[in-house]
N, C-alpha and C positions, 0 to 999 in steps of 0.2 A: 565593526571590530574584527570582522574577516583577514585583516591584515595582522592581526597582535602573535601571532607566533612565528610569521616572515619578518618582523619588526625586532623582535626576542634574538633571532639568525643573527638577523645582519648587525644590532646593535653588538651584539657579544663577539662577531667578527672585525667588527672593524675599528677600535683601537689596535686591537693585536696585530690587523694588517698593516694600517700605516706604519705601527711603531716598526714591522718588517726591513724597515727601509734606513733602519736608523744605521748610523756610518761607524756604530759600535757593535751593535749587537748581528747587524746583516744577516737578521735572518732567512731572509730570502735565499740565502745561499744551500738552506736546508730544504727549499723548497722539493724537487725531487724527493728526495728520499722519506719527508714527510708526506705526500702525496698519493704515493705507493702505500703506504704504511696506511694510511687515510682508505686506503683504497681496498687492502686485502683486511683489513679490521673492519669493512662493511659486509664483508663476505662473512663472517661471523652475526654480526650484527641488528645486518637487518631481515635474513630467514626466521631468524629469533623474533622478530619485530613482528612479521607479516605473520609466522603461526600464532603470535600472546594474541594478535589483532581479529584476527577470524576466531578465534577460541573465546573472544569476550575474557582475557584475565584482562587485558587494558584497553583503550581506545580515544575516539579523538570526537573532539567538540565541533561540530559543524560549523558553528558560529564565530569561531575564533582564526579557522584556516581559509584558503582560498577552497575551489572548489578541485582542482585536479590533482589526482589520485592515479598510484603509480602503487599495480599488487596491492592494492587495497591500503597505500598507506598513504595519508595527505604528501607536496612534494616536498612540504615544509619539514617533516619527520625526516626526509633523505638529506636536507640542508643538515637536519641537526646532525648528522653522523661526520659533514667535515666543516660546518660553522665552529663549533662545542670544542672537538679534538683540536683543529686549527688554535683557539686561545686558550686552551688549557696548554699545550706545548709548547706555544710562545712562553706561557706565562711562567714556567717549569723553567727552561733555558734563558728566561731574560733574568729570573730567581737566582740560579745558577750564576750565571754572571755576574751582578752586582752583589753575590754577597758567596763569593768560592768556597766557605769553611761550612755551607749549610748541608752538613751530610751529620749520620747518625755511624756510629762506632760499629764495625764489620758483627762483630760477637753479639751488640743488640738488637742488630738488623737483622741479623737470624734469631736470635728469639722471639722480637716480634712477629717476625712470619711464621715460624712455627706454630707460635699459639694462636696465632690470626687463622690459620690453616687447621687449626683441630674447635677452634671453637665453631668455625662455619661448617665445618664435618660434621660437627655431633648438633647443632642445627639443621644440618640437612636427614641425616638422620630422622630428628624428630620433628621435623614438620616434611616430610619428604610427599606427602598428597596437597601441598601447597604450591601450585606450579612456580610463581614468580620466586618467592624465598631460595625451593630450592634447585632450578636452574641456573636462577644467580650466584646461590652461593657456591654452587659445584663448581661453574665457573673460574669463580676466585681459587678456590680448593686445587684445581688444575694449574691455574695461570701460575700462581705464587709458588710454586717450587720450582717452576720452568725458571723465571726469572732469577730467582735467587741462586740456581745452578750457574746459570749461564752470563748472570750479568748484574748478580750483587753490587755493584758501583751504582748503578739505576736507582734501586731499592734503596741504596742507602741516603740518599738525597731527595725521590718519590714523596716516601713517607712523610716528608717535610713540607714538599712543597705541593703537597697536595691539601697540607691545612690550609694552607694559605689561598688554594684555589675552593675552599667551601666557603669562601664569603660571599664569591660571583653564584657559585653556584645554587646556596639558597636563596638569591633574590631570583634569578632567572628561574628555576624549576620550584621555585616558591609560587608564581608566576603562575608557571605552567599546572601546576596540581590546585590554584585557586587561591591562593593569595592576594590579597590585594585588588581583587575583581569579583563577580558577582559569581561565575561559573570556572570552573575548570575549565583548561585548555585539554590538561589529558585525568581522563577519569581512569580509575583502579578497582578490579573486583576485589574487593576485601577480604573472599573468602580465598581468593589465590595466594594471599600474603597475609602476614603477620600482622596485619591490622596496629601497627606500631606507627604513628605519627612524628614527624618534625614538624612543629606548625603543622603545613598539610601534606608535608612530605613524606612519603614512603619510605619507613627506615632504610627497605633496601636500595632503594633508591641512590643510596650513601654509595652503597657494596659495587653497584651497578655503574655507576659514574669514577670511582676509582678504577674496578679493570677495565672500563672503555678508553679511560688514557694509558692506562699502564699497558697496553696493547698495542695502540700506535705509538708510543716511546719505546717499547721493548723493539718491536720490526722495526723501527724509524732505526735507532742505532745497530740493530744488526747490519741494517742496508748499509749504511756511511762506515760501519767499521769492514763488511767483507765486501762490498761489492763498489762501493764508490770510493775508496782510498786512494789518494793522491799518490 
């Protein structure tokens, strides 16, 4: 079972790649600027990754990845940083597409990030000797008013279609934290986090996978709006 988290990659990659190719959606066309965006959102990402990893708040199952390792992290974990983003963006823009009216009303899109933004503050607060909770959630606390300054239109369509991407997401990282197998693929120190379950998902985990796309869609449209414009 060495293979099952290379398998987890490519399987979540590749519908979203073929469908790339479709003569409506052409997404390929985004390819650049998604790539880039894919590219400096690893720069955040995965320095994050490789100090939780040496510090034991998370880590990886031997049994479940290959054996080469890259800064101490399986190469499978640096797949997941543009497998993951890769069909979550598809999946956002192909959403976007076939259903145009799927946005949330400017005035509610700032109230829910407002209080999205004070609730994870005053979480960070009081769990702040919790590394994972509150890294993550400062995170979010930062990211969400950058976005909602600069490109509210995101935001108001995001929050939508990001329900829609936690269906994939609890089977694959259902997966990944033990689901449906005998062992974890990625183990969690309990006392780093909130000890908070989905199944066996780390509630943060939720927090953690929204600003990893909300990150390469925010840069992905900045790129195609200032720098690649026809």
């Amino acid at each position: 079972m060495n293979h099952l988290y290379l398998l987890l990659n490519l399987g979540s990659l590749s519908i979203p790649f073929l469908f790339s190719f479709h003569p409506k959606l052409k997404f390929y066309k985004k390819w650049k600027s998604l790539f880039i965006a894919i590219a400096l959102t690893m720069l955040i990402f995965i320095p994050w990754d490789i100090i939780f990893t040496k510090n034991g708040i998370w880590g990886f199952n031997d049994f479940y990845f290959l054996e080469e390792r890259l800064f101490g992290l399986p190469i499978e974990e640096w797949l997941f940083f543009i497998c993951i983003p890769y069909a979550c963006v598809f999946t956002h823009y192909a959403l976007i597409y076939y259903f145009p009216s799927i946005q949330l009303r400017k005035k509610n899109t700032t109230i829910l990030t407002q209080v999205s933004v004070a609730m994870l503050l005053l979480l960070c607060f009081v769990y702040y000797d919790k590394w994972y909770t509150f890294v993550n959630f400062l995170y979010a606390v930062i990211l969400l008013p950058i976005v909602l300054k600069y490109d509210i239109e995101l935001l108001r369509k995001y929050f939508l279609t990001f329900l829609v991407m936690l269906i994939p997401f609890f089977i694959v990282n259902g997966i990944l934290t033990g689901s449906y197998i005998e062992n974890e693929v990625v183990w969690y120190n309990n006392s780093e986090n909130l000890s908070v379950r989905l199944f066996t998902i780390p509630i943060e985990d939720t927090i953690y996978a929204f600003t990893l796309i909300l990150t390469n869609l925010f840069l992905m449209e900045f790129l195609e709006k200032k720098l690649f414009q026809k």
